[in-house]
PATOR-727166 format. One record per residue (C-alpha): x, y, z; residue in one letter. Coordinates in nm, 2 decimals, padded with zeros to 4 digits. Layout:
<rs>
(r (X,Y,Z),a) ...
</rs>
This chain:
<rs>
(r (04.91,07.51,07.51),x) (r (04.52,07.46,07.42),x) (r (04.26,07.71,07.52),x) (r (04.19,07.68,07.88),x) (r (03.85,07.60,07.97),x) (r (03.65,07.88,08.19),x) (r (03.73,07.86,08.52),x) (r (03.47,07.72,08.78),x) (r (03.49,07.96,08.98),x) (r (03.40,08.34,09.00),x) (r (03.69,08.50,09.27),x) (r (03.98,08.57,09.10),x) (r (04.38,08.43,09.20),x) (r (04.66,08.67,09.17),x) (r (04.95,08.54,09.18),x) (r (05.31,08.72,09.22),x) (r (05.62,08.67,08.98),x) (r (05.95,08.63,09.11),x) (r (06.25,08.41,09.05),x) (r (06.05,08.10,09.14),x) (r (05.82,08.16,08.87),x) (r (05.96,08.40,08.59),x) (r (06.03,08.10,08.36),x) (r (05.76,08.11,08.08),x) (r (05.73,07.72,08.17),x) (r (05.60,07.81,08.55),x) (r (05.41,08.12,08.40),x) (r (05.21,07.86,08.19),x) (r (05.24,07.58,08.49),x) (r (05.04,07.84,08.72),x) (r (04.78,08.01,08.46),x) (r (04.69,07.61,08.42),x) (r (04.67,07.55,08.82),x) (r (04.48,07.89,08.84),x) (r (04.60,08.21,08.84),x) (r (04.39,08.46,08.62),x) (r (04.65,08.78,08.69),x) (r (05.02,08.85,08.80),x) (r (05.21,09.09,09.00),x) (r (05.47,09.21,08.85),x) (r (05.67,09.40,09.23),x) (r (05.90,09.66,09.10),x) (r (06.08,09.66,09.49),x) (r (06.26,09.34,09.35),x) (r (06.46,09.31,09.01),x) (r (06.55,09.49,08.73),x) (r (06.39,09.65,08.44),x) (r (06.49,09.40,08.20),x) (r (06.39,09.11,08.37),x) (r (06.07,09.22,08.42),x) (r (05.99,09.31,08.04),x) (r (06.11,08.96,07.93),x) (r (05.87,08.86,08.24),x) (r (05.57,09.07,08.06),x) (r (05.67,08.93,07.71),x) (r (05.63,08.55,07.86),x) (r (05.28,08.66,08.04),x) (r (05.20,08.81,07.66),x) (r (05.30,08.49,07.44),x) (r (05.10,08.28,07.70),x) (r (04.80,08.50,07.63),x) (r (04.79,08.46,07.28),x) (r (04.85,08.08,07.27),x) (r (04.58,08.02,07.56),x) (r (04.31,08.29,07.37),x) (r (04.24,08.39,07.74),x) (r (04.31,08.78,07.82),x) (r (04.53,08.81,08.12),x) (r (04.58,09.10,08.37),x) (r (04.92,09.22,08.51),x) (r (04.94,09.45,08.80),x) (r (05.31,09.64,08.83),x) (r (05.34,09.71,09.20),x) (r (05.51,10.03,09.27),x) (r (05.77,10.02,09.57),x) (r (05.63,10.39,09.71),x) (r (05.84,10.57,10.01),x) (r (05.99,10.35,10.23),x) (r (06.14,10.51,10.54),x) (r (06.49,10.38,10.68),x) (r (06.68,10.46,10.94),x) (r (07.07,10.54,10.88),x) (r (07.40,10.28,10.95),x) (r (07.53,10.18,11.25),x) (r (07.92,10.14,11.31),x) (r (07.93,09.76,11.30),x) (r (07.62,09.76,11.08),x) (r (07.39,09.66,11.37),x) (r (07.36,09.77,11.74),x) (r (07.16,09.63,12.02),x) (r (06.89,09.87,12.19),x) (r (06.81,09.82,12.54),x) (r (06.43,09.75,12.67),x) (r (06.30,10.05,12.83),x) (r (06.59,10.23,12.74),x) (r (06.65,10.53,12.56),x) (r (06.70,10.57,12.19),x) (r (06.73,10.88,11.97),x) (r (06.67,10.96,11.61),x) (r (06.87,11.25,11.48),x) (r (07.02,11.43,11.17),x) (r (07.34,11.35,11.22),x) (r (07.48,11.16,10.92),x) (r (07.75,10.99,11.15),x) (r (07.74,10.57,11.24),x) (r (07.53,10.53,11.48),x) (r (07.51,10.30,11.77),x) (r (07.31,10.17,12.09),x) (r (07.24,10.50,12.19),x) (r (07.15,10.70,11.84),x) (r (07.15,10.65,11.47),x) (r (07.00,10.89,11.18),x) (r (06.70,10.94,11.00),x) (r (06.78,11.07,10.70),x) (r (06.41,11.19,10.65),x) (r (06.37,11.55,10.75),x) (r (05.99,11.62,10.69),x) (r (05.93,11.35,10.95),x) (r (06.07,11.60,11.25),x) (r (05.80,11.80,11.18),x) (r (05.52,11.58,11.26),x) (r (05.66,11.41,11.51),x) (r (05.53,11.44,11.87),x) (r (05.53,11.35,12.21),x) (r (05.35,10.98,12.27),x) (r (05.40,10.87,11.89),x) (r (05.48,10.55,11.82),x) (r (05.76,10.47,11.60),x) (r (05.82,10.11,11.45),x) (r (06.13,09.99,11.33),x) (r (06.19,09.64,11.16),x) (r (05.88,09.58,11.13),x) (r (05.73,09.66,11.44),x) (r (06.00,09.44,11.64),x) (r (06.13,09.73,11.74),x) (r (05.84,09.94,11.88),x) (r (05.96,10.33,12.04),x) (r (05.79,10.62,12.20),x) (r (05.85,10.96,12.14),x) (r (05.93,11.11,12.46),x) (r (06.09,11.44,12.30),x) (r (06.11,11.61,12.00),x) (r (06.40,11.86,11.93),x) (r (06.42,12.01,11.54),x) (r (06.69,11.83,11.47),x) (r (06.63,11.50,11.69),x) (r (06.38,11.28,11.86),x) (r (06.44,11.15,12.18),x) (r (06.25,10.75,12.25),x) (r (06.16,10.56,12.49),x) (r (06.19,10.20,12.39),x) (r (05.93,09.99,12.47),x) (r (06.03,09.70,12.29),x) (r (06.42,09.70,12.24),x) (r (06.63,09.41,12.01),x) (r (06.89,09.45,11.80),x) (r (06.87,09.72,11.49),x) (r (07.08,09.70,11.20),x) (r (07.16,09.93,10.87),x) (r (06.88,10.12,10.70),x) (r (06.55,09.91,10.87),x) (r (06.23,10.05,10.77),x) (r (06.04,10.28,11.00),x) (r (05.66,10.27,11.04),x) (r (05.50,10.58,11.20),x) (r (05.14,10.51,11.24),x) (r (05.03,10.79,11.43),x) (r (05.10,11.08,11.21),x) (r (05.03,11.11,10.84),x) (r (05.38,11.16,10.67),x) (r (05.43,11.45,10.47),x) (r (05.58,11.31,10.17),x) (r (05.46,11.20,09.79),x) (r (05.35,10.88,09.74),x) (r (05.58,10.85,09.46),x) (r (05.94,10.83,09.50),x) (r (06.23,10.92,09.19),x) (r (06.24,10.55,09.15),x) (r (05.88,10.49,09.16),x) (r (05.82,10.75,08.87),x) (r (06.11,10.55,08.63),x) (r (05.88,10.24,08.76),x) (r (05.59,10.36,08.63),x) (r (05.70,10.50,08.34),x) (r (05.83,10.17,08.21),x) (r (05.52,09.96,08.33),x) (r (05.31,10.21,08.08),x) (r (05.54,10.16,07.79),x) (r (05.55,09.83,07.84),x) (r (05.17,09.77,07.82),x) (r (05.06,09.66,08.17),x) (r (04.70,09.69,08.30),x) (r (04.71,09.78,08.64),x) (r (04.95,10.01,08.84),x) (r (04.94,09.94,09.27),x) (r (05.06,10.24,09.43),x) (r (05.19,10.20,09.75),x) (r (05.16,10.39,10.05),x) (r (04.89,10.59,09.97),x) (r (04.79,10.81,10.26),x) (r (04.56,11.07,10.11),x) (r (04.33,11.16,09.79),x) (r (04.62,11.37,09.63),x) (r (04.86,11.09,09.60),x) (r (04.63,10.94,09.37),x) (r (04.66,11.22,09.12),x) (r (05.04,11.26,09.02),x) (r (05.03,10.88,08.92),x) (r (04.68,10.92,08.73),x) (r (04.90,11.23,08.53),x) (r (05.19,11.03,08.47),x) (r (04.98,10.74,08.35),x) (r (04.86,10.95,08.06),x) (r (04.49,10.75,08.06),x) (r (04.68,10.36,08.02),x) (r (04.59,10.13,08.28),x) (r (04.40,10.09,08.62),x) (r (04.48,10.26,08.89),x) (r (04.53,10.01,09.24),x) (r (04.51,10.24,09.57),x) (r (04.75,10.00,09.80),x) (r (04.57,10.08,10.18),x) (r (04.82,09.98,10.41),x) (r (04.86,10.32,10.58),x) (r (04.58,10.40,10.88),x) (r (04.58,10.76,10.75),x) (r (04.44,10.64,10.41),x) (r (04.18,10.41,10.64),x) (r (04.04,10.75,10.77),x) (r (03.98,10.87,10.43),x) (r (03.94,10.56,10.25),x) (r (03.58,10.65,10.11),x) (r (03.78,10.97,09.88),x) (r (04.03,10.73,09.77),x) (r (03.80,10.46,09.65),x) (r (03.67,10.70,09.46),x) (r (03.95,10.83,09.31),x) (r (04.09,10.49,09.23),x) (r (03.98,10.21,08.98),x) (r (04.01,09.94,09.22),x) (r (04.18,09.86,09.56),x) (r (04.41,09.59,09.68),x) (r (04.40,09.55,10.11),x) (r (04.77,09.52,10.16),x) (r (04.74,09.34,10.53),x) (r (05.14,09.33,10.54),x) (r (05.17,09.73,10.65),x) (r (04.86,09.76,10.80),x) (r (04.97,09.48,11.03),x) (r (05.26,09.66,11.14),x) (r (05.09,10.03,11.18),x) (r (04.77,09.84,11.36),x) (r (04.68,09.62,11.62),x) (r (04.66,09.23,11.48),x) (r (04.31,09.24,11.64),x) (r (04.25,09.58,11.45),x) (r (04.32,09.42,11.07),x) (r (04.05,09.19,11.03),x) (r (03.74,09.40,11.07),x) (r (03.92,09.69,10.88),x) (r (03.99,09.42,10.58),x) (r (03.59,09.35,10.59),x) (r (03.53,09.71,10.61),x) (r (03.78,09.80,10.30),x) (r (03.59,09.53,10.06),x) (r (03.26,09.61,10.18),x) (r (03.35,09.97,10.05),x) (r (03.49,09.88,09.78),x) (r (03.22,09.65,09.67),x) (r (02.94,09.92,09.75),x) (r (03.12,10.16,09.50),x) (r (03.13,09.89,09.28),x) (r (03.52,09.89,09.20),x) (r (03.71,09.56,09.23),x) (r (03.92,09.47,09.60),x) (r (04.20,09.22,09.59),x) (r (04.29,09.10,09.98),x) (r (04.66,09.05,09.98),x) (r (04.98,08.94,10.20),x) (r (05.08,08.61,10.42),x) (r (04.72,08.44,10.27),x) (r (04.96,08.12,10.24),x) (r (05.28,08.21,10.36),x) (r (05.40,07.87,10.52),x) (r (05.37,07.77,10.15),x) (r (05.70,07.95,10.10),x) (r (05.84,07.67,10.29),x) (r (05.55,07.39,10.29),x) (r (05.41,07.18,10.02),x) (r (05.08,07.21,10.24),x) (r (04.88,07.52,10.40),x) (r (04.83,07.54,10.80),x) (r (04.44,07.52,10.85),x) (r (04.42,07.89,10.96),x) (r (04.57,07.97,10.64),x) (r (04.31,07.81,10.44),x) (r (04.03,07.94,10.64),x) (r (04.19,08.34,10.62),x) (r (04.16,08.24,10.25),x) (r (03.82,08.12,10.25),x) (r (03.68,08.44,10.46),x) (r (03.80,08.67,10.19),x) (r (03.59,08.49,09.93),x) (r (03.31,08.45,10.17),x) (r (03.34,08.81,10.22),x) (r (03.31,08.92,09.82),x) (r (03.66,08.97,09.72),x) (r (03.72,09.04,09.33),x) (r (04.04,08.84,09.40),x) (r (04.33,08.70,09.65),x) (r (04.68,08.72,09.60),x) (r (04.98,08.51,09.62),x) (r (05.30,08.70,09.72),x) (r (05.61,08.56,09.82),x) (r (05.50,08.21,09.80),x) (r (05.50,08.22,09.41),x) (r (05.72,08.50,09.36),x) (r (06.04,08.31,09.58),x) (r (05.86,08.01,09.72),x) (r (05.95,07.65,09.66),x) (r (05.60,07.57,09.61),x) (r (05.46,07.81,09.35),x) (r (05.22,07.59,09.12),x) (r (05.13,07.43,09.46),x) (r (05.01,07.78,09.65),x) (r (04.81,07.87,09.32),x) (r (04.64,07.51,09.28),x) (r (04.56,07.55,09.68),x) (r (04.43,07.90,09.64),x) (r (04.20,07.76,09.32),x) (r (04.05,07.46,09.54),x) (r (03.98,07.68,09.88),x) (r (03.78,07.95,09.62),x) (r (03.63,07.64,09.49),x) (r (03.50,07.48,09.75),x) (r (03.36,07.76,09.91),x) (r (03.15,07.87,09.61),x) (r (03.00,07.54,09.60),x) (r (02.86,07.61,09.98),x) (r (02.53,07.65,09.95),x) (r (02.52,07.97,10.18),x) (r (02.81,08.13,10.00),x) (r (02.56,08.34,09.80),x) (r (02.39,08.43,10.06),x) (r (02.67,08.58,10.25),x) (r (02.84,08.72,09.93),x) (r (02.47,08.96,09.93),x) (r (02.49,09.00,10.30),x) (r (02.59,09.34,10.22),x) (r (02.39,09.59,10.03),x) (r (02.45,09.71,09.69),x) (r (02.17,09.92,09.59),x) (r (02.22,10.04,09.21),x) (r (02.25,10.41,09.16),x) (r (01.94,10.58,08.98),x) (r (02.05,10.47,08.67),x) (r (01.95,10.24,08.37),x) (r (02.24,10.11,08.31),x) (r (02.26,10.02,08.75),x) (r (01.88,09.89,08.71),x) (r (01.98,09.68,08.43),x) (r (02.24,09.51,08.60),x) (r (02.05,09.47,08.92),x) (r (01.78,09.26,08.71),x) (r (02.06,09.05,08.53),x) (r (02.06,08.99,08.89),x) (r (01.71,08.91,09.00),x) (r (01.62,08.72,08.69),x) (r (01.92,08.47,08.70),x) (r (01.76,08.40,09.02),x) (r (01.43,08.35,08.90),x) (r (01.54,08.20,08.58),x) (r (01.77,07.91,08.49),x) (r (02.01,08.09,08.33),x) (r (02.38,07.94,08.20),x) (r (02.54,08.32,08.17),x) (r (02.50,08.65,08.16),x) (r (02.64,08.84,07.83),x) (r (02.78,09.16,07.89),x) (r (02.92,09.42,07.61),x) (r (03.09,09.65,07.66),x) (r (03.37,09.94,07.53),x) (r (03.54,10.03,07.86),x) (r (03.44,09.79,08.14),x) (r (03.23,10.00,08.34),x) (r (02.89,09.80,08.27),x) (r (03.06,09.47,08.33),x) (r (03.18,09.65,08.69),x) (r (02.76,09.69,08.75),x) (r (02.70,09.35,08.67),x) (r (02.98,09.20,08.91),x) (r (02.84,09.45,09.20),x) (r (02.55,09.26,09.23),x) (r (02.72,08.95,09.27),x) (r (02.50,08.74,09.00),x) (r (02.48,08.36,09.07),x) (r (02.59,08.30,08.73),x) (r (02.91,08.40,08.49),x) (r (02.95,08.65,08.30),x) (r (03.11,08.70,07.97),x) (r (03.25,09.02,07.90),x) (r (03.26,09.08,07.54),x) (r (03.43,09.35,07.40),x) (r (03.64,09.49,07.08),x) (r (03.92,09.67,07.34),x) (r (04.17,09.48,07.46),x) (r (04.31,09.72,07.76),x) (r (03.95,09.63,07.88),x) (r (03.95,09.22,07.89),x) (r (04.29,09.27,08.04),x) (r (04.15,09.47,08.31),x) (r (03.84,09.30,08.37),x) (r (04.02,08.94,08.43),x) (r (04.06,09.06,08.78),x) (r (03.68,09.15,08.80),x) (r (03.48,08.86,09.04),x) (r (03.29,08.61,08.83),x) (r (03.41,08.79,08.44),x) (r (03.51,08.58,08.20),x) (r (03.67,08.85,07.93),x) (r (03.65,08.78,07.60),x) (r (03.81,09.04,07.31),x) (r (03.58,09.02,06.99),x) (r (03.51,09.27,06.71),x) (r (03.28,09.53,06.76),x) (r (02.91,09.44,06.71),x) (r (02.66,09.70,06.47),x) (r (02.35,09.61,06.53),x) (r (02.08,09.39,06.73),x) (r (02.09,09.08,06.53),x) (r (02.44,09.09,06.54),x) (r (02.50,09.10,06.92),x) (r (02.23,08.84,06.96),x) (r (02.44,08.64,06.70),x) (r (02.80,08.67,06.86),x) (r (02.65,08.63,07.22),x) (r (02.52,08.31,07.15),x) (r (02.82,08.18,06.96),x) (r (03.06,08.30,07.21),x) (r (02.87,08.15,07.47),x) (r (02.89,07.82,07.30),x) (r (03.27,07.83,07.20),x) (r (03.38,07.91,07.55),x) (r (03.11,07.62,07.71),x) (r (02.89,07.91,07.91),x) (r (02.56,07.66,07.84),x) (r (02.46,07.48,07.55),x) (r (02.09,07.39,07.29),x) (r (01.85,07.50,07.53),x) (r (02.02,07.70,07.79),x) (r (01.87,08.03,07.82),x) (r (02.15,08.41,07.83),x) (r (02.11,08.77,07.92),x) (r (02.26,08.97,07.71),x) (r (02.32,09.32,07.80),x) (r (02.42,09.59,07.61),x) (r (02.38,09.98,07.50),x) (r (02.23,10.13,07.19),x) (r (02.34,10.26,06.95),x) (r (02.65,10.01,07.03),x) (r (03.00,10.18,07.04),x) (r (02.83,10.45,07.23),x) (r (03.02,10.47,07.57),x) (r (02.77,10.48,07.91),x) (r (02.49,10.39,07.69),x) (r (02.36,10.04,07.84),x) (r (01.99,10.01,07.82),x) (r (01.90,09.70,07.61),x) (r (01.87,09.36,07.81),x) (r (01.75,09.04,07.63),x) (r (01.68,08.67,07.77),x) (r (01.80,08.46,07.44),x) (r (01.82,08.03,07.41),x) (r (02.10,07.87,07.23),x) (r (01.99,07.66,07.01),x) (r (02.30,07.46,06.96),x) (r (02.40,07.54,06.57),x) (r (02.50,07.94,06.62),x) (r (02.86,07.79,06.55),x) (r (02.79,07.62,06.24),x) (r (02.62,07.88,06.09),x) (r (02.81,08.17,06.23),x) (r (03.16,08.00,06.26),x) (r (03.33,08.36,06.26),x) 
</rs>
């Protein structure tokens, strides 16, 4: 495969691999129909199949030249209930159900929860979903070894469905035995982002940022309403955020989701830390060669509202329609950053820059790409963090992240409107002037006449030291005399 050309758009797609799209052919089908990332969900498969799944993402990196990101999604606690004696029983609306220790079958009547800390927290007037929420009970009374339900929405209940309890925060690690195993073979095997699941306070954050040792990006899933009420501590604890709308539509009101996803990027964005909006964004793709229109426009609002990126679950991961659902997801982002007011709405929401140079200097990369016709804005940097500035502001041009580290191109492929690029180091002023230009050139970000900003710190290597900017014009022949 030849070098891919920069994409023409600045939201990112990221799309998740699953037995409809493992195959290195359909890997390099949907990085060519426009995914920049993939989601590699350790709930599904085994370890080997997802290292021979990284390998393929890592040989199509190296023969496209573009860096690509993988996120490995960590299942995180999942609550079950027990067994029934036929494997499924039928509970009756407005009836009564109870949740006890007892290890026994259970059946229309009773069936365990083999969870113990949860009789603890439980109360009178909780709400406890099962299935889903299809199921929906009410806890009329607690016993230490038993809850006793109303049902207010009955159905049938089979072996070990997953329980939701919204109303209490549970008191159990985010990170299960199996999760740890997870994570410890995502990090040996090299991936850039970890999504941990579940997350319901600060401190679940920390055991994973121990076991991760200082590899990767750290993804705080919010899913859970308990993380919602402290979401401003766990954005800043994290390195980015993904808004899983699947749980938080179970634990919530549908009404309740929408203005809590706008609320969760707006954060996000303000702290200046990548948000990916994620689940059911084109889930009749699973099915359906074609979108329904509310799916398209659900789509479109994230990237309206400043998302870093949107995510493809199960209708690349087990869909019939992978390549489709990614060259869909590509043309909605597309169109809607040609609007003429999709700027304007992108900046509805304020990002003031911290008292900073390095913040002030990305705010004017900013300002003077709006008062300037500038082609792109040149950003280098050692870890990612000034790129992160840059893409706070929302600039109405690209941005070329340059840098010698390849953990950080990975990582910034899911960062809104970077183009990462790893390069040697640079060593002095002449020489970043040099490589910007020429990089700019080979990966068609203007051309003789076009006018960058480059951005950088001095002295260069220094970590947090960005506090050069520089407008520069191509002149057209950087490449043949600097063909390195």
């Amino acid at each position: 495969m030849q070098t891919l050309e920069p994409r023409k758009r600045k939201v990112k797609v990221l799309a998740t691999v699953g037995p409809a799209s493992r195959s290195p052919e359909m890997l390099a089908k949907l990085l060519r129909a426009g995914a920049d990332a993939f989601r590699v969900n350790m709930s599904h498969g085994e370890h080997a199949d997802h290292a021979a799944t990284i390998k393929a993402i890592r040989d199509l990196e190296k023969s496209t030249g573009r860096p690509i990101a993988i996120l490995a999604d960590l299942q995180g606690p999942k609550l079950r209930v027990g067994t029934f004696k036929n494997g499924q029983a039928v509970i009756r609306h407005s009836g009564h159900f109870t949740l006890d220790r007892n290890s026994e079958p259970g059946d229309e009547t009773r069936v365990e929860l083999p969870h113990p800390e949860l009789f603890a927290v439980l109360h009178k007037g909780q709400r406890l979903l099962i299935n889903d929420g299809k199921i929906r009970l009410r806890v009329i009374k607690t016993e230490p070894d038993s809850v006793l339900c109303s049902a207010e929405v009955g159905g049938v209940i089979s072996d070990r469905k997953g329980v939701n309890v919204p109303d209490a925060e549970v008191p159990i690690p985010a990170l299960t035995d199996k999760d740890r195993r997870d994570l410890a073979f995502a990090i040996s095997q090299g991936v850039d982002w970890i999504g941990l699941s579940f997350v319901q306070r600060p401190e679940d954050l920390a055991e994973a940022r121990r076991l991760m040792g200082g590899h990767g990006a750290l993804c705080a899933k919010i899913e859970k309403p308990s993380a919602v009420r402290r979401l401003e501590e766990i954005i800043e604890l994290s390195d980015g955020l993904m808004v899983a709308r699947g749980d938080l539509g179970v634990e919530l009101d549908p009404e309740e989701v929408p203005p809590l996803q706008k609320r969760i990027v707006n954060c996000a964005r303000t702290a200046g830390k990548p948000v990916i909006v994620a689940t059911q964004m084109l889930e009749s793709m699973i099915e359906s060669p074609t979108p329904t229109r509310a799916e398209v426009s659900d789509v479109a609002n994230a990237v309206y509202d400043g998302a870093d990126a949107v995510m493809l679950s199960a209708e690349t991961a087990a869909g019939q329609w992978p390549e489709e659902a990614v060259a869909i997801m590509d043309r909605i982002a597309t169109q809607v950053e040609r609007d003429d007011a999709y700027l304007a709405r992108v900046r509805f929401l304020d990002t003031p820059p911290d008292r900073t140079t390095a913040d002030a200097l990305s705010h004017a990369c900013m300002t003077i790409a709006d008062t300037v016709t500038i082609s792109g804005i040149v950003v280098f940097t050692g870890s990612g963090s000034t790129a992160r500035r840059v893409a706070r502001e929302r600039p109405s041009v690209p941005m070329i992240v340059l840098t010698p580290s390849v953990r950080t191109a990975r990582r910034t492929a899911l960062l809104w409107g970077a183009h990462p690029v790893s390069t040697k180091d640079i060593g002095s002023f002449e020489e970043m002037i040099a490589k910007g230009k020429r990089m700019a050139l080979r990966h068609g970000f203007g051309e003789a006449g076009s006018k960058l900003i480059a951005l950088a710190g001095v002295p260069f290597g220094t970590p947090g030291s960005t506090n050069l900017l520089h407008v520069v014009t191509l002149s057209g022949d950087e490449l043949t005399r600097h063909p390195g």
